[in-house]
C-alpha positions as CSV (number, residue, x, y, z in Angstrom):
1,X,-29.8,23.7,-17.6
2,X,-26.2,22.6,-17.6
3,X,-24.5,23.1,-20.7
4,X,-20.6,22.4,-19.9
5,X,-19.8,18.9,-21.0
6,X,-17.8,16.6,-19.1
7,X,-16.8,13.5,-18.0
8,X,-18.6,12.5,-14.4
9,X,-15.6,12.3,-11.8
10,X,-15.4,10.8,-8.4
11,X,-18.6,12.4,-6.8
12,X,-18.7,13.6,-3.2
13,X,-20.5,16.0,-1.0
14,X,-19.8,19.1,-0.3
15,X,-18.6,18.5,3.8
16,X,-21.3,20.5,6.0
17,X,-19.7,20.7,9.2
18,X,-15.9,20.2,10.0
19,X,-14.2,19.0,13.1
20,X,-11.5,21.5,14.3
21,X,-9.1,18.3,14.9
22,X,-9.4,17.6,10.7
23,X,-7.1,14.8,9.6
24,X,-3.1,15.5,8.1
25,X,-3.1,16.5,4.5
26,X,-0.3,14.1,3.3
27,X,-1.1,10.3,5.2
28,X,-0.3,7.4,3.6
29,X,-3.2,4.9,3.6
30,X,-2.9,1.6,2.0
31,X,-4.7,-1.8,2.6
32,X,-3.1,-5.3,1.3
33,X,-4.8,-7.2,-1.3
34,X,-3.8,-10.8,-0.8
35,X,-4.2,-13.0,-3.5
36,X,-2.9,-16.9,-2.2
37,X,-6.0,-18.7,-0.9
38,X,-7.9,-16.3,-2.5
39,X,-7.9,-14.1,1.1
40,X,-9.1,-10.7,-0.6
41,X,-9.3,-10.9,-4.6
42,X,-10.4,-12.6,-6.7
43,X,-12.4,-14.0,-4.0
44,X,-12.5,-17.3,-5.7
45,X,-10.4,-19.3,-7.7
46,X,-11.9,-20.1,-11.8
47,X,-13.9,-16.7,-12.0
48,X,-15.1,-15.1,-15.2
49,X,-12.5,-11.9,-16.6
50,X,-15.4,-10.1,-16.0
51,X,-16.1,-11.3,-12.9
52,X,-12.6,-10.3,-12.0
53,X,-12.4,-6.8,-12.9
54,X,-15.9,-6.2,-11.2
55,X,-14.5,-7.1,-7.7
56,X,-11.9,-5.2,-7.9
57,X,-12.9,-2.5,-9.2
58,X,-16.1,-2.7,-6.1
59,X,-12.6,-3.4,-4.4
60,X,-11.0,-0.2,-5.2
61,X,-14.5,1.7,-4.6
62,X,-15.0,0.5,-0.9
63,X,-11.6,1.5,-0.4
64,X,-11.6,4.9,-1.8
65,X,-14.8,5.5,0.1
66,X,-12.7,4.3,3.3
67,X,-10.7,7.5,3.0
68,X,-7.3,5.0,1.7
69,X,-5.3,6.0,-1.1
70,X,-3.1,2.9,-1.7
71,X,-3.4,-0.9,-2.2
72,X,-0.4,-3.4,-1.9
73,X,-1.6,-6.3,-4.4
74,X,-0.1,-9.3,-4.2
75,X,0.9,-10.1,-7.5
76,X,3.6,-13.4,-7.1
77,X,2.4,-15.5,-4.2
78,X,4.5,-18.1,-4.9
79,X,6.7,-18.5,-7.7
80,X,3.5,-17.9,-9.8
81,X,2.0,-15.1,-11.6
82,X,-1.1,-12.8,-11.5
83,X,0.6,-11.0,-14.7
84,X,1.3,-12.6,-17.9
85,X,4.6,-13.4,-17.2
86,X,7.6,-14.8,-19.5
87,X,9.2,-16.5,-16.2
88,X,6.5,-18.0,-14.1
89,X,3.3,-19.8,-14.9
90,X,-0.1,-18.1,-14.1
91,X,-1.3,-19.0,-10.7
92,X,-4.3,-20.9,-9.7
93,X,-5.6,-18.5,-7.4
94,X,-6.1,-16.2,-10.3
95,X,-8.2,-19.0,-12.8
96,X,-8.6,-22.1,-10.6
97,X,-5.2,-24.3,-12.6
98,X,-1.8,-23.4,-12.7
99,X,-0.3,-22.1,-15.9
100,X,-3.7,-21.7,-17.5
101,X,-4.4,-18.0,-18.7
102,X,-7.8,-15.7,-18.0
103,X,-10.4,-16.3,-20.9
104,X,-11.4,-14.2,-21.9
105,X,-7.7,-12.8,-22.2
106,X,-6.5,-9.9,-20.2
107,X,-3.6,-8.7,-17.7
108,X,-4.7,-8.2,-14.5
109,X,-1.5,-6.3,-13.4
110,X,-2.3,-4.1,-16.7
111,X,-6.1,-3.7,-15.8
112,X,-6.0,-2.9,-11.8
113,X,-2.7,-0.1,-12.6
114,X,-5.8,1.6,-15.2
115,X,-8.2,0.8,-12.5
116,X,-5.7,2.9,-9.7
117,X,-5.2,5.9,-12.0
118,X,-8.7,6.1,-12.3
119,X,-9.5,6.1,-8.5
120,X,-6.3,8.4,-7.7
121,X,-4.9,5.4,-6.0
122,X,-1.5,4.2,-5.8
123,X,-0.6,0.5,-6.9
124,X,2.5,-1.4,-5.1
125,X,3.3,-4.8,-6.8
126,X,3.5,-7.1,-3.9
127,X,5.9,-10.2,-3.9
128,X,6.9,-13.1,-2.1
129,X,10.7,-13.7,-3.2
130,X,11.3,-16.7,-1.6
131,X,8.1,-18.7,-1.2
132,X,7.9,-21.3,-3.8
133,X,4.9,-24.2,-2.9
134,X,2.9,-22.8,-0.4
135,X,1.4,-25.8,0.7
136,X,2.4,-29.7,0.2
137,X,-0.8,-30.9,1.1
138,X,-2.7,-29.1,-1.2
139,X,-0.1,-28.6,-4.0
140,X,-1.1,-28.2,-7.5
141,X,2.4,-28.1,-9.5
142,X,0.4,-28.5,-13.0
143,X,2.9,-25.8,-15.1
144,X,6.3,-26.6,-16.4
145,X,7.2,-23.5,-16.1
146,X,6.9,-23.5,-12.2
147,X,10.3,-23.2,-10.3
148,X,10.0,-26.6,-8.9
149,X,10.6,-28.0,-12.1
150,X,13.4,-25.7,-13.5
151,X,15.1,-25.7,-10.9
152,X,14.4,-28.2,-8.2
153,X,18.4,-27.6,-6.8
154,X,17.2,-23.9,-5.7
155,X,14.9,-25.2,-3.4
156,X,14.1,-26.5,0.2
157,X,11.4,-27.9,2.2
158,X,10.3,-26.4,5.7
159,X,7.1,-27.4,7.3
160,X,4.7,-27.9,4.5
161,X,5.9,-25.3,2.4
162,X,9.4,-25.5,-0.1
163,X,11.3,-22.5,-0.5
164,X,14.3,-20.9,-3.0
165,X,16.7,-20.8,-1.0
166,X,18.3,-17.5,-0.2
167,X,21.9,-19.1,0.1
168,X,21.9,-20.1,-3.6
169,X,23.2,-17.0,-5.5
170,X,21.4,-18.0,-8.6
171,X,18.3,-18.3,-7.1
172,X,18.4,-15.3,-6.0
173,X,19.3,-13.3,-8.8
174,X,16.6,-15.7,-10.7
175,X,14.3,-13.7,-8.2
176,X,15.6,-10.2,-8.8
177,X,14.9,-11.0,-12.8
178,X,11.2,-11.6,-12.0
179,X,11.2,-8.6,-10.4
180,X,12.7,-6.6,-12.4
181,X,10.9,-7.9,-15.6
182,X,7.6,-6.3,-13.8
183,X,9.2,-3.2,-13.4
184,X,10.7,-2.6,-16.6
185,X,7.2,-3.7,-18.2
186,X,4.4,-2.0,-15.6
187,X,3.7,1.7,-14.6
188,X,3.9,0.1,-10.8
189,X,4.0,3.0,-8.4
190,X,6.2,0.8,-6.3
191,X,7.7,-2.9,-5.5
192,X,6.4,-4.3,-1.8
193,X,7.9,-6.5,0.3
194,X,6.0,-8.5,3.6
195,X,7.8,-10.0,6.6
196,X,8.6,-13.4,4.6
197,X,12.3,-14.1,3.8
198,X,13.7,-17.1,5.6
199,X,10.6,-18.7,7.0
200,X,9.4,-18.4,10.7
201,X,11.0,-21.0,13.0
202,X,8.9,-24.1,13.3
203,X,9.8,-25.2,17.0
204,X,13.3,-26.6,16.5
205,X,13.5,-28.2,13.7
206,X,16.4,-26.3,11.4
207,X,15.6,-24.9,8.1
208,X,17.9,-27.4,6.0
209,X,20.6,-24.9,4.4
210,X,23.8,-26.1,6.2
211,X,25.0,-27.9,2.7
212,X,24.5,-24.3,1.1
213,X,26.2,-22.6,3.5
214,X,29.4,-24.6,3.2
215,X,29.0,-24.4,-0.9
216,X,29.0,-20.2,-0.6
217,X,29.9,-19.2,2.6
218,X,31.8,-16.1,1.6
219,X,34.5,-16.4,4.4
220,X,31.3,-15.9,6.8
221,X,31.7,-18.3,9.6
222,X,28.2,-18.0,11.8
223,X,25.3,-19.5,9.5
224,X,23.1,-16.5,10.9
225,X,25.7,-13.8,10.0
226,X,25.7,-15.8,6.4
227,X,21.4,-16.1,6.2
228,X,21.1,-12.2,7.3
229,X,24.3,-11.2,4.6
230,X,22.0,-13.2,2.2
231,X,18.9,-11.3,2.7
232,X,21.0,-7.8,3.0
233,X,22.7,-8.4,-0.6
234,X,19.2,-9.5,-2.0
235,X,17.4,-6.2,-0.8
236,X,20.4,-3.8,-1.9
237,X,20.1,-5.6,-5.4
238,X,16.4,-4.8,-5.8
239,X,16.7,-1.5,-4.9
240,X,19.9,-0.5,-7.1
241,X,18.1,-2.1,-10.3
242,X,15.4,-0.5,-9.3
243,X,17.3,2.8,-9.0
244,X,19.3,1.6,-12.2
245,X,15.7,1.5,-14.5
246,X,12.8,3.5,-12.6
247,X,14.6,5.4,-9.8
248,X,11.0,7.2,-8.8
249,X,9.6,3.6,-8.7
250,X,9.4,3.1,-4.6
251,X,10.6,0.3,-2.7
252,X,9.2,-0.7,0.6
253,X,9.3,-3.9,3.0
254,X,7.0,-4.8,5.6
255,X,8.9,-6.9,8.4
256,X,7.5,-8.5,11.9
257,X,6.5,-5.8,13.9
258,X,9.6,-6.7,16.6
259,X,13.2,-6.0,15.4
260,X,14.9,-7.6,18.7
261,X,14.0,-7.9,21.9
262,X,15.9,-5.6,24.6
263,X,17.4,-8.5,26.2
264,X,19.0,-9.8,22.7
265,X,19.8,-6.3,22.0
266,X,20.3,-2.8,23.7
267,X,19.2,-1.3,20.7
268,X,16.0,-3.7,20.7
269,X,12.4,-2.7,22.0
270,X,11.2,-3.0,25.3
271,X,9.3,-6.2,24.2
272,X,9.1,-10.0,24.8
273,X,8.1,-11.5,21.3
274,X,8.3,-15.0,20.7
275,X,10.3,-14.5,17.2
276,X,12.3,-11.7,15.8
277,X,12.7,-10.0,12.8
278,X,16.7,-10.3,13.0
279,X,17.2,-13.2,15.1
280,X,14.7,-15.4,13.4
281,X,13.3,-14.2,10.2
282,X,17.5,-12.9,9.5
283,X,15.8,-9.7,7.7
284,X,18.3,-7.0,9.5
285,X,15.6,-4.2,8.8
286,X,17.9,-1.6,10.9
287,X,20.9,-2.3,7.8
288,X,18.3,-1.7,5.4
289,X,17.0,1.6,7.0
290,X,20.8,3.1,7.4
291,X,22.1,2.6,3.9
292,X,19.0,4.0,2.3
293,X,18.1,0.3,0.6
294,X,14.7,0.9,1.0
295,X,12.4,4.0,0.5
296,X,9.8,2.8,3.2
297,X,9.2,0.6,5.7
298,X,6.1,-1.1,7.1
299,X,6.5,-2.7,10.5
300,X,3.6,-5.0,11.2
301,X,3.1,-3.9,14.9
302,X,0.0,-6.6,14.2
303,X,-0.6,-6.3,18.7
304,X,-3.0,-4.2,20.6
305,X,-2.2,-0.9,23.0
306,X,-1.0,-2.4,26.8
307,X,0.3,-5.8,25.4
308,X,2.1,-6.9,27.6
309,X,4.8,-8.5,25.1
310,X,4.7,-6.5,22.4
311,X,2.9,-2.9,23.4
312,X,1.9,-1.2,20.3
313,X,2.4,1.7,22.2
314,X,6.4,1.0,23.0
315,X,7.0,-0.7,19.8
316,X,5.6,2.7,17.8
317,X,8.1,5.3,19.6
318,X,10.6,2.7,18.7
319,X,10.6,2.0,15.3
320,X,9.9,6.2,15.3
321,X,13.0,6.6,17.0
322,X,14.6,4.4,13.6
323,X,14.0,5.3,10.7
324,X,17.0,6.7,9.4
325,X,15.0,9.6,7.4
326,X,13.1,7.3,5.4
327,X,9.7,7.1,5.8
328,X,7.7,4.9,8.3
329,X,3.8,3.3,7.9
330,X,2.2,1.2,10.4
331,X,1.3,-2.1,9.5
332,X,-2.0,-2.4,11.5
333,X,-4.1,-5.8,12.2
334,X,-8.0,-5.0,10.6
335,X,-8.5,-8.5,10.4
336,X,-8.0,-8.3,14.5
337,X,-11.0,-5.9,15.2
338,X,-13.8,-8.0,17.1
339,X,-11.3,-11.0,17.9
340,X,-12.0,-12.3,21.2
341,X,-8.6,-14.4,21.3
342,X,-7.3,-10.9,22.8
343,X,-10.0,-9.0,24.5
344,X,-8.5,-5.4,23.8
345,X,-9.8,-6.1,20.0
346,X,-13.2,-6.1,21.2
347,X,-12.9,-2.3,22.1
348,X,-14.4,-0.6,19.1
349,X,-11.3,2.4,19.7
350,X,-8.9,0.2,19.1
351,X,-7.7,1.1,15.7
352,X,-9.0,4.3,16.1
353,X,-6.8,4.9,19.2
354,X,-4.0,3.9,17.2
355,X,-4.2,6.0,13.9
356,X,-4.7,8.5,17.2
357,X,-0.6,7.5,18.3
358,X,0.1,7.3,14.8
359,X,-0.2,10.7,14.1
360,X,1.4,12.3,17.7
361,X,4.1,10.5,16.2
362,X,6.1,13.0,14.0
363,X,7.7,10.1,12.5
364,X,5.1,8.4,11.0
365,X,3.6,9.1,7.7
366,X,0.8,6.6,8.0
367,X,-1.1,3.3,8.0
368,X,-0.9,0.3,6.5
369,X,-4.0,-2.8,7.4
370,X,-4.6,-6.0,6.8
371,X,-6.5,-7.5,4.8
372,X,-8.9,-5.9,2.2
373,X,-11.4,-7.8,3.5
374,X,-11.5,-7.6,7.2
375,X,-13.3,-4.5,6.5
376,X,-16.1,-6.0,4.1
377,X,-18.7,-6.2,7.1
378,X,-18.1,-2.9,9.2
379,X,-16.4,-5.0,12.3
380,X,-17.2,-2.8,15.6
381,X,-18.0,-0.1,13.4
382,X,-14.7,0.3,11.6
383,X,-15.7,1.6,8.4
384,X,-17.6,4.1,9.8
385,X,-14.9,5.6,12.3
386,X,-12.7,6.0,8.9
387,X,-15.5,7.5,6.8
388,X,-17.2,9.7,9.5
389,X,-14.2,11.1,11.4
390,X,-9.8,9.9,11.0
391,X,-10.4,9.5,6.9
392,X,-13.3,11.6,6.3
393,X,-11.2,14.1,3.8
394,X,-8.9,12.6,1.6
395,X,-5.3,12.9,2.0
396,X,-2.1,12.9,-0.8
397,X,0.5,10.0,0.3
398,X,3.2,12.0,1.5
399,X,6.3,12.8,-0.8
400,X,9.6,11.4,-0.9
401,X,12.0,14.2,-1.0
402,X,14.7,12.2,-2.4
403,X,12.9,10.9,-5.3
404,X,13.2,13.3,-8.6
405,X,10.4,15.4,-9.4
406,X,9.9,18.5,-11.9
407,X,7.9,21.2,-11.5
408,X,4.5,21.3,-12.2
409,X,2.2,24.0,-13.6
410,X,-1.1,24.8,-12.0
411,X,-4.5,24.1,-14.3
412,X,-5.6,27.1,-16.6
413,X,-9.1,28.1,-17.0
414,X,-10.8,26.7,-14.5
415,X,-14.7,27.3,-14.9
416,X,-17.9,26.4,-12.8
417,X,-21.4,25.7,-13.4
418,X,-24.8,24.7,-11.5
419,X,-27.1,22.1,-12.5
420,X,-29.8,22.1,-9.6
421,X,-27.3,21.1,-6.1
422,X,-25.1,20.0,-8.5
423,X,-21.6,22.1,-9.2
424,X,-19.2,21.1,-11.6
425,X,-15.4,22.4,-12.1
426,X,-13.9,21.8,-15.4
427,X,-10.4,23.3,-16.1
428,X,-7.8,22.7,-19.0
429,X,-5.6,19.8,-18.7
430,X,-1.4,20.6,-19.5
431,X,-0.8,17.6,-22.1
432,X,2.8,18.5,-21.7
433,X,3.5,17.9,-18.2
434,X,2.7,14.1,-16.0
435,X,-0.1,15.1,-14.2
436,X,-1.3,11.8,-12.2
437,X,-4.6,13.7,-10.2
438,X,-5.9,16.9,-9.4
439,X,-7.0,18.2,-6.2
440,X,-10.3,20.7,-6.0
441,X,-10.4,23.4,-3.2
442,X,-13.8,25.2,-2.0
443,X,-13.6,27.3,0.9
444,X,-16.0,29.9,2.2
445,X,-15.3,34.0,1.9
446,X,-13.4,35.2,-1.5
447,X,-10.0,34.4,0.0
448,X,-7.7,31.6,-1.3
449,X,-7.8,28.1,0.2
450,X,-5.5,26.9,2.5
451,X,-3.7,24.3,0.8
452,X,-2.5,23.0,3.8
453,X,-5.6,22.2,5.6
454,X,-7.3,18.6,4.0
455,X,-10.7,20.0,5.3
456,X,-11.3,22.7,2.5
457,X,-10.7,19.4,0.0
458,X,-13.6,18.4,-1.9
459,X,-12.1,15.8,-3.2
460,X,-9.8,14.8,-6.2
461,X,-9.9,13.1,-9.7
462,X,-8.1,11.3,-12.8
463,X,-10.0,13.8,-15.3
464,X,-9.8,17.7,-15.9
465,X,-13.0,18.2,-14.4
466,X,-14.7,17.4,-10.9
467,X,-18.3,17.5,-9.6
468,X,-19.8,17.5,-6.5
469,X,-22.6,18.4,-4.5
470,X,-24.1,21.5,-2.4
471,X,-25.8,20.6,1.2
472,X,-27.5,22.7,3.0
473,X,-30.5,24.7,2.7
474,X,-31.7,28.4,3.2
475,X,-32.3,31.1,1.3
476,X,-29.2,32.5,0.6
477,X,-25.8,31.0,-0.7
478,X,-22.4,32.3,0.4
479,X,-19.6,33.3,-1.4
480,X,-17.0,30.6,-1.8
481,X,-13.7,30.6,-3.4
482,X,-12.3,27.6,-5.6
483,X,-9.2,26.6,-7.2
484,X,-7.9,23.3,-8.0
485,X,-3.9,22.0,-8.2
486,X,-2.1,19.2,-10.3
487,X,-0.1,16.6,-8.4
488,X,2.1,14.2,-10.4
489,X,3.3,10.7,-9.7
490,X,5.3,11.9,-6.7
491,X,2.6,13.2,-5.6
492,X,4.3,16.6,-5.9
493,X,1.2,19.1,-5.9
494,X,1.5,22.5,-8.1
495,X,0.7,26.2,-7.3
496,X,-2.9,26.7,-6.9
497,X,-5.0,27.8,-10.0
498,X,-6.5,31.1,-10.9
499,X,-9.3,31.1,-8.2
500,X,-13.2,30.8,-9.3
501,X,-16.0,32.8,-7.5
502,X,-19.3,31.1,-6.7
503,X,-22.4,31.1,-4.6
504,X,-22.8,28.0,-2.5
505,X,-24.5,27.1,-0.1
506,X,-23.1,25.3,2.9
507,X,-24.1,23.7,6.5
508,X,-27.2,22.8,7.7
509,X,-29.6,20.3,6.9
């Protein structure tokens, strides 16, 4: 009979069997939620609230179980809001017409940061600055309060899309505001960035900006120099008034996977790619990296092993080789698995064979993928790789040692009991101190855990109290030690707690 009470936690088996090559304890795992065109949530334009919150919370499930720790959402598409916001109008992705609000009320952004905590995930707000229609031929301008008609002077049109332009000082700090208003208001874990600042080249026609240049030049005489000066200011802004409000909120960018090409640039990769991140996009990522502007960076090395223009391979020792002490993720192409424009994605090892470089990397603290759903239907066996072997214990996302962090106290009377298989740990919460998760330990023989090895993890949870369950059989149960640590927002993890005795069994079936 079990007589503790508690609140069920996330619920995993106790592991059988471990592989002596276990995964790193501290690997940042995210996935991007893309919100324009409805690519990974809500998967539909005009849903219910309810409707909503129940795919993302599956969301958030199917991703936990994937071994990842962190989702990117994107939260401002285009000049429009998944968040009630005082600036921009509610976008149609989100409830199927511009401007108009969920109904039943709620705040997405509000709900999916309760929905994180509760899964022991991270949340990044993800935003487009300069995007603002992101398609002419399908346009649906319905709100007043979109850009377009407050401020129709800000913008440009390239392509089929129009754009603030990142000349126009205004429009840029107009930008920073809408920013900044989300993380002032939101318990965001970070600000996210992807590869789109000016726009990809569209064969040769110009991106029409020469009248803005001569308005606020800035005694800069090449328009290049002037476009990447633009895009420097704008990224040291964000992060200062980020620094200035939330200094532990993080601040990351995800740029082309290609910086410049050797022949551009000596200091450039050994690669061939059509477009550059410097020369063509005019996001100098290398600047942003020296002057610590951003916290991390994401390169979307989106190209398979033995590419001949862009080798994953050669472009991972080289943004390793540069990253000026802050910390590195892979950007890595899910939706790529099974793709038969490029044969190599037909190889089931692909990604696998690249979380493999990944971590030989010393470098790199992790992956990034896109999209949410390329994973939905187990391409090539993807899901199962991460479940059953690279992310089959859970990992911390990795600290950031100049972010502030206090020191936190380990959980207090930690107890255990046995209903059946069933084995629950309960332990006393410190109300005083941020606590974000804790971490439960179970490892055979009445010694301490090793904290630093991810395989004696059972698992971790939002609540002071974990359960999980025994497999194997056999007559006899072994001794097994476990204690259990608190790990704030940082992810700063305490001492471990006083350690509990028990009889478990383990391996086998």
């Amino acid at each position: 009979m079990l007589i503790l009470l508690y609140t069920l936690a996330l619920i995993m088996p106790f592991p059988s069997a471990f592989a002596q090559d276990y995964p790193p304890k501290r690997e940042f795992r995210g996935v991007w939620v893309a919100s324009v065109g409805n690519i990974d949530w809500p998967s539909s334009q005009g849903l219910t609230s309810e409707e909503q919150q129940q795919e993302f919370r599956e969301l958030l499930s199917f991703h936990r179980q994937n071994g990842l720790n962190t989702v990117m959402v994107q939260v401002r598409p285009h000049a429009d809001a998944l968040y009630d916001s005082p600036y921009e109008p509610w976008s149609r992705w989100l409830t199927g017409k511009e401007g108009k609000a969920p109904n039943p009320y709620y705040d997405p952004l509000e709900f999916m940061i309760k929905e994180c905590r509760q899964q022991g995930m991270e949340l990044h707000a993800w935003f487009n600055p300069f995007r603002a229609i992101f398609d002419f031929n399908d346009a649906q301008i319905d709100s007043t309060r979109h850009i377009f008609y407050k401020h129709p002077e800000w913008l440009v049109t390239y392509g089929k899309h129009a754009y603030l332009d990142p000349g126009v000082p205004d429009a840029r700090q107009y930008v920073l505001q809408v920013i900044m208003d989300v993380v002032n208001r939101y318990a965001i874990d970070g600000v996210h960035f992807d590869d789109y600042f000016y726009p990809y080249k569209i064969d040769s026609l110009q991106f029409p900006d020469s009248t803005t240049f001569r308005r606020y030049h800035n005694n800069i005489t090449d328009i290049e120099d002037w476009r990447r000066n633009n895009i420097n200011d704008f990224v040291k802004s964000v992060y200062d008034s980020i620094q200035a409000v939330k200094p532990n909120v993080k601040f990351g960018i995800s740029p082309f996977g290609v910086w410049r090409n050797q022949d551009k640039d000596i200091l450039g990769s050994a690669t061939k790619a059509g477009q550059t991140s410097y020369d063509d996009l005019y996001a100098d990522v290398l600047t942003w990296l020296k002057n610590g502007w951003i916290d991390y960076v994401v390169p979307q090395i989106y190209f398979s092993i033995g590419y001949a223009p862009a080798d994953y391979e050669k472009l991972l020792d080289w943004w390793g080789r540069n990253t000026y002490g802050r910390q590195l993720y892979i950007g890595q192409a899910a939706y790529k698995v099974n793709n038969n424009h490029d044969k190599t994605w037909l190889e089931p090892s692909q990604i696998a064979q690249q979380i493999e470089m990944n971590r030989r990397n010393f470098q790199v603290d992790g992956s990034m993928y896109f999209s949410a759903r390329s994973f939905n239907s187990n391409p090539l066996g993807i899901v199962d790789s991460l479940r059953k072997h690279h992310y089959r214990f859970p990992a911390l996302v990795p600290q950031m040692t100049w972010k502030e962090a206090k020191a936190l106290h380990a959980p207090q009377q930690v107890k255990v009991a046995r209903d059946g298989h069933q084995v629950l740990v309960q332990w006393e919460a410190d109300i005083h101190q941020d606590t974000r998760y804790y971490i439960v330990y179970v490892q055979e023989g009445t010694t301490l855990p090793n904290l630093s090895n991810s395989k004696a993890i059972v698992g971790k949870t939002y609540s002071p109290n974990f359960a999980f369950t025994e497999k194997g059989k056999g007559l006899f149960r072994k001794k097994h030690t476990i204690v259990v640590t608190a790990v704030d927002a940082q992810h700063q993890e305490s001492h471990a707690s006083p350690p509990v005795m028990i009889r478990l069994h383990m391996g086998g079936e």
